[in-house]
Backbone as CSV, one residue per row, in Angstrom:
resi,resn,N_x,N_y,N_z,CA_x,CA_y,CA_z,C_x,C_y,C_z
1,UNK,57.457,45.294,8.862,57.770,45.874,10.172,56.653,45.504,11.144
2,UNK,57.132,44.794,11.892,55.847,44.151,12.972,56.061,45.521,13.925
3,UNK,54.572,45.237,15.192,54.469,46.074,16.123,53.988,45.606,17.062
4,UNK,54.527,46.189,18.025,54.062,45.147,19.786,52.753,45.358,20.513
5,UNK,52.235,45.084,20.916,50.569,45.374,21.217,51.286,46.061,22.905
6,UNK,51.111,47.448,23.172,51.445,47.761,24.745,51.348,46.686,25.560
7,UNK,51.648,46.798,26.618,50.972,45.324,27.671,49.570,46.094,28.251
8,UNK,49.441,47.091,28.934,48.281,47.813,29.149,46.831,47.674,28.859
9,UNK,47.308,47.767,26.860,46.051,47.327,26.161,45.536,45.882,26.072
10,UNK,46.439,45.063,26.234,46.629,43.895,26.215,46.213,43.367,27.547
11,UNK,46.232,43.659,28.399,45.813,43.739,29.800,44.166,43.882,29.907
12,UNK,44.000,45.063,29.515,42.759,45.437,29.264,41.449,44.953,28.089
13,UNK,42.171,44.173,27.285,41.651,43.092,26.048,41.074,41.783,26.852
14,UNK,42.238,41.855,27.795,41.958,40.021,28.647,40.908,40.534,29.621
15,UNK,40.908,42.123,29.920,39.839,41.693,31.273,38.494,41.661,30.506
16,UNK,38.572,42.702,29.525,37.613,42.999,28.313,36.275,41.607,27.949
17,UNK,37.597,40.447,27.568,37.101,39.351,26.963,36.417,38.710,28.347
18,UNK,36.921,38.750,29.398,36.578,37.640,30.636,35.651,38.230,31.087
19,UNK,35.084,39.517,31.299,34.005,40.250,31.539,32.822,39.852,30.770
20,UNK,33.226,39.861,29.087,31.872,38.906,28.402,31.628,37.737,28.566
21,UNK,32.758,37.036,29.096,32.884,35.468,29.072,31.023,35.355,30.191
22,UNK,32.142,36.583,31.583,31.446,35.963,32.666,29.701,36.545,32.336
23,UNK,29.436,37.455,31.312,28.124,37.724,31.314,27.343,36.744,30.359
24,UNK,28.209,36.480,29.710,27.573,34.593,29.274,27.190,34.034,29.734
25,UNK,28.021,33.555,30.945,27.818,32.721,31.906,26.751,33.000,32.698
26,UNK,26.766,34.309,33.393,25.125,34.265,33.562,23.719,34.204,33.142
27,UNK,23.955,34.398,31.747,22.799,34.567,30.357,22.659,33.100,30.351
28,UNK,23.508,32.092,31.090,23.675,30.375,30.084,22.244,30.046,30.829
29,UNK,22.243,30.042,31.806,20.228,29.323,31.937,19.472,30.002,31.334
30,UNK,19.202,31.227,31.505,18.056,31.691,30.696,18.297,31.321,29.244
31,UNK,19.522,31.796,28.931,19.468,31.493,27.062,19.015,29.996,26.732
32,UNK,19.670,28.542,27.902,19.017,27.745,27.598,17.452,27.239,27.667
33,UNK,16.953,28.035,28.632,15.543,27.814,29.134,15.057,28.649,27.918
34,UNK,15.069,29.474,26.884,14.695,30.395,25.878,14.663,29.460,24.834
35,UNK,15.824,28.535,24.465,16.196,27.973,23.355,15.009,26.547,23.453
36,UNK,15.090,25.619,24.862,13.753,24.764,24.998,12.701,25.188,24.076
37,UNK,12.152,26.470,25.022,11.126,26.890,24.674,10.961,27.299,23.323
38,UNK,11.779,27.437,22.431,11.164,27.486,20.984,11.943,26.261,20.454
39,UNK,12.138,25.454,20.754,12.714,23.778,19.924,11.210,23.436,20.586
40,UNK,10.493,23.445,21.934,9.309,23.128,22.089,8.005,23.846,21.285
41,UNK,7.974,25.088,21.123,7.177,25.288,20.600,6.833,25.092,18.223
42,UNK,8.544,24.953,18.057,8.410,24.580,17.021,7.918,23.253,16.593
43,UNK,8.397,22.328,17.415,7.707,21.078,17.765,6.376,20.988,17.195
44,UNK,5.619,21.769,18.378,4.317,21.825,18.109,3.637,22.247,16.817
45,UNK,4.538,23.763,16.597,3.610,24.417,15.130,4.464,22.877,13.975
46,UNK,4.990,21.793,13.855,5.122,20.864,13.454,4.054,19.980,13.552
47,UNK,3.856,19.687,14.839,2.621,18.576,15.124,1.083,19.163,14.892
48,UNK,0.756,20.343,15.083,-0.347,21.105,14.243,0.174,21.063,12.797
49,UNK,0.472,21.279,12.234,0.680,21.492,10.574,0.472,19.796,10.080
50,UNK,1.288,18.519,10.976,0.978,17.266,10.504,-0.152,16.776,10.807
51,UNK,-0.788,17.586,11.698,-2.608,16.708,12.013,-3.352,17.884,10.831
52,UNK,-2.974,18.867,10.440,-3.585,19.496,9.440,-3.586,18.782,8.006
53,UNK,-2.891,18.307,7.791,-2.196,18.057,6.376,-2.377,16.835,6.791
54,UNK,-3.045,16.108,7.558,-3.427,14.572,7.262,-4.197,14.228,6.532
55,UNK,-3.371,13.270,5.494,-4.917,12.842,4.184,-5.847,12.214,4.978
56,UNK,-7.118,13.192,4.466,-8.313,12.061,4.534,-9.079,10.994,4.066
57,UNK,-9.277,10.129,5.046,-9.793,8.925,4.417,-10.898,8.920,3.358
58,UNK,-10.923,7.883,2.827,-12.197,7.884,1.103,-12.916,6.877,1.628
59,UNK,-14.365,7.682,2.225,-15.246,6.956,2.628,-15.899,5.775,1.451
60,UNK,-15.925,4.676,1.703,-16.348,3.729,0.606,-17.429,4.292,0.138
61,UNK,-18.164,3.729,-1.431,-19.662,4.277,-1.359,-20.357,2.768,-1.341
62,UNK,-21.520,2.423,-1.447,-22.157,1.383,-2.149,-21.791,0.262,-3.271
63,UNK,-21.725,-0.557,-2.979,-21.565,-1.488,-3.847,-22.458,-1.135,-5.372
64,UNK,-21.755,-1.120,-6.037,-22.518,-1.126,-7.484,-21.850,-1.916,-8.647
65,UNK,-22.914,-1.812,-9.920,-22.438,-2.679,-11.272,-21.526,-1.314,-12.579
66,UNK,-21.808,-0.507,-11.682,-21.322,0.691,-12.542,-19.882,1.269,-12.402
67,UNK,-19.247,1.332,-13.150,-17.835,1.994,-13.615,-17.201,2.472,-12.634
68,UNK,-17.951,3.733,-12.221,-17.803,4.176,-11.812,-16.738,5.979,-11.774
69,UNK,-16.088,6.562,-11.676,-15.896,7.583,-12.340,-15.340,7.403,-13.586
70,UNK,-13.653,8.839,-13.805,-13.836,9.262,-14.947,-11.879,8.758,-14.439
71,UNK,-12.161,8.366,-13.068,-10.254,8.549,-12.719,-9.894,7.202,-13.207
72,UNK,-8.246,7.109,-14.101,-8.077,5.816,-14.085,-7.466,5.167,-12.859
73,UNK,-7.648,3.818,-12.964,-7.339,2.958,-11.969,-6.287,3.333,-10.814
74,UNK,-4.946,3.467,-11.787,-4.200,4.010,-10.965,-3.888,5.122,-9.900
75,UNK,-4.875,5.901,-10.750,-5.045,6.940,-9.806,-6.173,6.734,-8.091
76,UNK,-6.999,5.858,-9.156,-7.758,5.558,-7.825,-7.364,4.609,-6.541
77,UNK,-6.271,4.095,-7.375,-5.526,3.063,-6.497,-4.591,4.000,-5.579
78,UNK,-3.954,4.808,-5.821,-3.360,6.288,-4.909,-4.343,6.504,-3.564
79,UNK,-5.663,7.341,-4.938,-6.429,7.426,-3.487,-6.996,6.994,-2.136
80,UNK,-6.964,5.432,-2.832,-7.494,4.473,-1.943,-6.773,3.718,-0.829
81,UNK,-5.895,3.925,-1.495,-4.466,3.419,-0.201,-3.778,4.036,0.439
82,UNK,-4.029,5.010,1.090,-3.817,5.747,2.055,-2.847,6.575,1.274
83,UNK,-2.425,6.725,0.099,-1.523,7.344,-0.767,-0.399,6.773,-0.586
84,UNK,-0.314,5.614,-0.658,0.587,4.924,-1.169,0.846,3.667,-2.322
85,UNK,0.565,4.424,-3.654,0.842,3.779,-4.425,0.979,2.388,-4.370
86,UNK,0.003,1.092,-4.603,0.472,-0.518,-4.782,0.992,-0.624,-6.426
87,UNK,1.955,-1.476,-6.022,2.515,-2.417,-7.366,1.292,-2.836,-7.901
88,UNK,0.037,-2.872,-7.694,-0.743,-3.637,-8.408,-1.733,-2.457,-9.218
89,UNK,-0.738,-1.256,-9.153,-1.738,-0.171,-10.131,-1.158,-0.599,-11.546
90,UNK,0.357,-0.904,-11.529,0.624,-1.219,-13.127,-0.147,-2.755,-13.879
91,UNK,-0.825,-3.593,-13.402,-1.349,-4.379,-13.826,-2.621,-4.019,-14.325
92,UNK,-3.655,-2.921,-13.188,-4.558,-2.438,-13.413,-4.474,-1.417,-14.792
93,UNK,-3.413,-0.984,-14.542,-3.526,0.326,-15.753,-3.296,-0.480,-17.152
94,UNK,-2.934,-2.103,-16.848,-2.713,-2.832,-18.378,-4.143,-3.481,-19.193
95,UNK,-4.853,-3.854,-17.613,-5.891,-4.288,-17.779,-7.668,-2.902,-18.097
96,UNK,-6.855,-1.433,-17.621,-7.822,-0.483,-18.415,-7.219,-0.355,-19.915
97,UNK,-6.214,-0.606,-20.143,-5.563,-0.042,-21.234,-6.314,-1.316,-22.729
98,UNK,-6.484,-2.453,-21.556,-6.981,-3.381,-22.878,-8.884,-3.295,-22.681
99,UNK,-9.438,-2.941,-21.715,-10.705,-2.198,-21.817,-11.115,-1.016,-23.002
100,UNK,-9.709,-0.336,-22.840,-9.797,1.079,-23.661,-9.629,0.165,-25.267
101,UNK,-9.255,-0.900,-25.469,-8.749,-1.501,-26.828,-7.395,-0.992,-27.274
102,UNK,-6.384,-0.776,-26.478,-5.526,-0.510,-26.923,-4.587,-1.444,-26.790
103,UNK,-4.967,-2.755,-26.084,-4.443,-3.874,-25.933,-5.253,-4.989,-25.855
104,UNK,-4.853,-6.478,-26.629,-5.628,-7.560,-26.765,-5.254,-8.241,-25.350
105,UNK,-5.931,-8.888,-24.853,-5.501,-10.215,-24.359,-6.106,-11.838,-25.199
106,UNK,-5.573,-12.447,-24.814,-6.276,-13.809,-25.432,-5.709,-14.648,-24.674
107,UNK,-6.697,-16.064,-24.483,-6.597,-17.304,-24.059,-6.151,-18.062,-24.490
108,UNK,-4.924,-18.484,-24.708,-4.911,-19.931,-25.866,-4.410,-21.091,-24.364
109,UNK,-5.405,-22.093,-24.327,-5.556,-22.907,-23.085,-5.356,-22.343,-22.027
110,UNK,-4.284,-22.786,-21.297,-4.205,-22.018,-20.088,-3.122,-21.240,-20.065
111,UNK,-2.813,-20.691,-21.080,-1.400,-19.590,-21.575,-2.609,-18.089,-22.007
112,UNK,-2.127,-17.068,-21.172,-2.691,-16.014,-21.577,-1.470,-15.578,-22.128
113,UNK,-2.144,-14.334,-23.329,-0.962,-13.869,-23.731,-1.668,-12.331,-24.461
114,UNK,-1.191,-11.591,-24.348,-1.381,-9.989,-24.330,-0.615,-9.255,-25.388
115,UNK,-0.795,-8.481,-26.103,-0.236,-7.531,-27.231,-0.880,-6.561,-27.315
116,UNK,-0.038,-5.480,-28.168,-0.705,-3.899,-28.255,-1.360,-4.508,-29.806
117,UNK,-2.375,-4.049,-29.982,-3.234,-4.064,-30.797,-2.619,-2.817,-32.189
118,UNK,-2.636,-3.136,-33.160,-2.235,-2.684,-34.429,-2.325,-0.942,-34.887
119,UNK,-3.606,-1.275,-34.626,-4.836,-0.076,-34.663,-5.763,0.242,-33.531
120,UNK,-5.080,1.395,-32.184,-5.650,1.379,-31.267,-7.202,2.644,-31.424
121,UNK,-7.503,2.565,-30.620,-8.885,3.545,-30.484,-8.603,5.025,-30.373
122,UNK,-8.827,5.996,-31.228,-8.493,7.285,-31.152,-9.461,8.260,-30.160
123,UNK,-9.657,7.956,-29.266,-10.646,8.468,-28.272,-9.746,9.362,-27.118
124,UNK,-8.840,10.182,-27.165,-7.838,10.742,-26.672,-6.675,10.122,-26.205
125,UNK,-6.033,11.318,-25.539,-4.368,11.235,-25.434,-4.102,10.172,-24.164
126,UNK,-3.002,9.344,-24.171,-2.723,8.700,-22.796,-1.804,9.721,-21.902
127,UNK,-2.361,8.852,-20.479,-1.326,9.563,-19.621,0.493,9.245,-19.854
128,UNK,1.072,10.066,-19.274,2.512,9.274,-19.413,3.018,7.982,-18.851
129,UNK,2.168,7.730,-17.504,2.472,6.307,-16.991,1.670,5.347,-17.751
130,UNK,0.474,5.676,-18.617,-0.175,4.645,-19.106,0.330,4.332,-20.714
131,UNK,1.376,5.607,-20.843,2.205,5.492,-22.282,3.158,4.641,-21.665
132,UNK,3.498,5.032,-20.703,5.059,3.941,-20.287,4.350,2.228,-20.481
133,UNK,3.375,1.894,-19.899,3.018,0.337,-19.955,2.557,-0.035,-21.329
134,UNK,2.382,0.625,-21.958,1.960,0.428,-23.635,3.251,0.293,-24.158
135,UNK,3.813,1.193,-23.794,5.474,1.284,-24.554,6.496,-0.291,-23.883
136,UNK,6.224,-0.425,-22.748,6.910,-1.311,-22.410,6.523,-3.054,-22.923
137,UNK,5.415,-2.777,-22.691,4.867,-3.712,-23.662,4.854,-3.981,-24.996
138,UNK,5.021,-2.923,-25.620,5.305,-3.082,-27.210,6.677,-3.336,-27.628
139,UNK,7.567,-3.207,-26.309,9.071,-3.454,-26.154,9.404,-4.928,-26.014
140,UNK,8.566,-5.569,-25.292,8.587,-6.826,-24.830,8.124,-7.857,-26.225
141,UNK,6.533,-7.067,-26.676,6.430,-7.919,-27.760,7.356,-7.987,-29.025
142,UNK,8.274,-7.020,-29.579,9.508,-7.308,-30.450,10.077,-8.408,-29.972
143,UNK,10.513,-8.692,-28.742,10.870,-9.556,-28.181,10.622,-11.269,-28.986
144,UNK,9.064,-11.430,-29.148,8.584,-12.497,-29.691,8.123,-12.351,-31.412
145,UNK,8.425,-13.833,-31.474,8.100,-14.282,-33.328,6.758,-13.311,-34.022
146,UNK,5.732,-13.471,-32.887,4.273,-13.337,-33.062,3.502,-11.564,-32.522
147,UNK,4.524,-11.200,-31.854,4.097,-10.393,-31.072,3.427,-10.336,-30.118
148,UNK,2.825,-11.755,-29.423,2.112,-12.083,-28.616,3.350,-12.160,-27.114
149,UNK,2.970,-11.477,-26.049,3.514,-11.914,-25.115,3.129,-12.260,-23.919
150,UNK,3.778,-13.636,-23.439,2.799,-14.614,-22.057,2.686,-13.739,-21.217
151,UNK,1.880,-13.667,-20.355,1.514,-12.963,-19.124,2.468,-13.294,-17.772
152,UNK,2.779,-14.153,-17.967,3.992,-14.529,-16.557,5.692,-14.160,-17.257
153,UNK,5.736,-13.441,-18.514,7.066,-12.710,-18.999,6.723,-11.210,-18.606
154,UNK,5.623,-10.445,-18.293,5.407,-9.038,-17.987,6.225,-8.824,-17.133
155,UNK,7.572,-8.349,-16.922,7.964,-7.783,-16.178,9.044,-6.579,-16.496
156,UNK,9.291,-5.793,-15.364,9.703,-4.336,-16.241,11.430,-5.097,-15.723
157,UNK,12.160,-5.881,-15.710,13.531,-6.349,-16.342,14.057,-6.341,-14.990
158,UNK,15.268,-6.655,-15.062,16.197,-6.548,-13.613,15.772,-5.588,-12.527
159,UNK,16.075,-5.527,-11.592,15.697,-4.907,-9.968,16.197,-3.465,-10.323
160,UNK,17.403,-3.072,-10.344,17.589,-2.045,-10.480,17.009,-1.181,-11.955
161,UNK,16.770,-1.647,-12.713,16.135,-0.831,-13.915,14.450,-0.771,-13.591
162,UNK,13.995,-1.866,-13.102,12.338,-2.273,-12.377,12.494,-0.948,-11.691
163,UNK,13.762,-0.795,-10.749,13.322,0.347,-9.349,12.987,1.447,-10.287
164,UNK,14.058,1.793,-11.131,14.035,3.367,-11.916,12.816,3.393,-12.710
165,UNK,12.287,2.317,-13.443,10.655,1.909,-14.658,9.711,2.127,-13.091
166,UNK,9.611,1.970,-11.866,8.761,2.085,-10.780,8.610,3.360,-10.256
167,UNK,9.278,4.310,-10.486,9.778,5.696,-9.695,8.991,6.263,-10.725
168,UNK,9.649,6.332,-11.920,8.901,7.118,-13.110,7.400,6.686,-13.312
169,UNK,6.791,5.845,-13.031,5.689,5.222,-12.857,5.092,6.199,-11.959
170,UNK,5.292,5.546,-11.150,4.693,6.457,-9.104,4.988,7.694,-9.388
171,UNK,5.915,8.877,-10.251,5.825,10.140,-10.041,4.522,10.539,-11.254
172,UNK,4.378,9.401,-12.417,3.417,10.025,-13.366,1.896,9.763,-12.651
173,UNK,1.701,8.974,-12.090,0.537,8.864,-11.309,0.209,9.985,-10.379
174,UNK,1.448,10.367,-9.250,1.182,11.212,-8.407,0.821,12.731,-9.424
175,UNK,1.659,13.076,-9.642,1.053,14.062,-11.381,-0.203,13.878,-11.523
176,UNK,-0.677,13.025,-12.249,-1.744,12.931,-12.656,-3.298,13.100,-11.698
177,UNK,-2.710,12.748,-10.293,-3.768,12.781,-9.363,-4.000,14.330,-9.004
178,UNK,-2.518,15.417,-8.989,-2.845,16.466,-8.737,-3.524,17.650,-9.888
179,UNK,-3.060,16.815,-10.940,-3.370,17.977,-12.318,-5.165,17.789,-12.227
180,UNK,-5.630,16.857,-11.485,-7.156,16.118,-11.309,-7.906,16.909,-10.435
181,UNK,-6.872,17.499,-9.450,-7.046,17.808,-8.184,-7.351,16.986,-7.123
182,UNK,-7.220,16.084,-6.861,-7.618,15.189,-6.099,-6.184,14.801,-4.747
183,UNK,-5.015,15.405,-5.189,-4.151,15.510,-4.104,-3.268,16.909,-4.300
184,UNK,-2.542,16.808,-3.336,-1.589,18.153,-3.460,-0.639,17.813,-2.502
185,UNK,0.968,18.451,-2.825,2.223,18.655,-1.787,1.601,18.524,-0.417
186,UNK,1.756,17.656,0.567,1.559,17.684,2.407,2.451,18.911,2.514
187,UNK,3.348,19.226,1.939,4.141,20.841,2.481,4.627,21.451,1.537
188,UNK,2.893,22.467,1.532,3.594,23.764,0.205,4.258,24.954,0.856
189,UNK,4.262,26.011,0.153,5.176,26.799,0.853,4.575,27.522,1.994
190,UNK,3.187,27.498,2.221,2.616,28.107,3.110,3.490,27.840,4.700
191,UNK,3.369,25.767,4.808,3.724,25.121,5.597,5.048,25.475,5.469
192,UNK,5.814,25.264,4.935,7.365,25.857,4.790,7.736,27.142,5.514
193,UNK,6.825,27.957,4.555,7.280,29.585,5.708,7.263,29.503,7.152
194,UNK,6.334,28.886,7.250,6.037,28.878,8.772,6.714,28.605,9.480
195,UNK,6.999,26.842,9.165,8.314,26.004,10.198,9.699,26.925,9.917
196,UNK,9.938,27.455,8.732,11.209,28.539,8.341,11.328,29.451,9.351
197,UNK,10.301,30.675,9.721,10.188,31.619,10.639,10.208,30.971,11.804
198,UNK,9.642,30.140,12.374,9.418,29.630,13.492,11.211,29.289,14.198
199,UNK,11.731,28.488,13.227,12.733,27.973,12.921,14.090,29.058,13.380
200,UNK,14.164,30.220,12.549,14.953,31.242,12.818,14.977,32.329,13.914
């Protein structure tokens, strides 16, 4: 059983609605001049929070013959590049890994050729990215008669499996730099709450 809305009330609904319409309409500059002003000022608590949270640079030290710390390569290669990870930390981390003796290299003429060593050095645990290049390497050497493998075959395989062996790489490094302390999230939740509230 339907029912008819009076005309009266219905009358009084339309002036109802056009009465808010028109107090909208006068609210529309200020509400927009209100809305600027915090898309501008969030802006800002944005552009303060990104000059806060700018990594700082790693002042060089002195040239020396010494080691130097305790970080491996890769990690120092993070720090040093403005935090951006080079492709040339996984070579480095092959070339600490055969420092550490956990990998040979050898010369035979002008063919280098590299293998995981039988019996590595029990002097602690590896990281996970420096297990991944041991592992990948010990993958490669099945590969050959001898176990020896050339140095211009090192590569982590097709583009798309390279991208995914590169990601897992770059996240065990970044890990490793923070468990060190030596970096942290550009936006923890501190920075979050903020732009959040600001935001709402």
């Amino acid at each position: 059983m339907s029912t008819v809305t009076p005309l009266p009330t219905l009358v009084s609904g339309v002036l109802a609605t056009n009465d808010l319409v028109q107090r909208w309409r006068g609210l529309g500059p200020g509400l927009w001049i209100a809305a600027a002003g915090a898309a501008v000022l969030w802006g800002l608590a944005l552009l303060g929070l990104l000059a806060r949270s700018e990594p700082r640079r790693v002042a060089p030290g002195p040239p020396t013959l010494e080691s130097g710390g305790r970080e491996p390569p890769a990690v120092v290669n993070l720090v040093t590049s403005d935090w951006e990870l080079g492709r040339e930390s996984v070579p480095a981390t092959l070339l600490d890994l055969a420092a550490r003796r956990f990998v040979s290299i050898d010369s035979v003429g002008e063919r280098t050729l590299v293998r995981v060593r039988e019996r590595g050095p029990d002097d602690g645990p590896l990281t996970g990215y420096e297990r991944m290049v041991l592992d990948h390497l010990q993958s490669l050497s099945h590969e050959t008669t001898d176990g020896f493998v050339p140095a211009e075959a090192l590569t982590t395989g097709p583009e798309a499996l390279a991208q995914t062996w590169w990601r897992r790489f770059e996240k065990g490094v970044v890990e490793d730099a923070r468990n060190r302390s030596l970096s942290r999230p550009r936006w923890g939740p501190r920075q979050r709450a903020i732009l959040t509230a600001l935001a709402v």
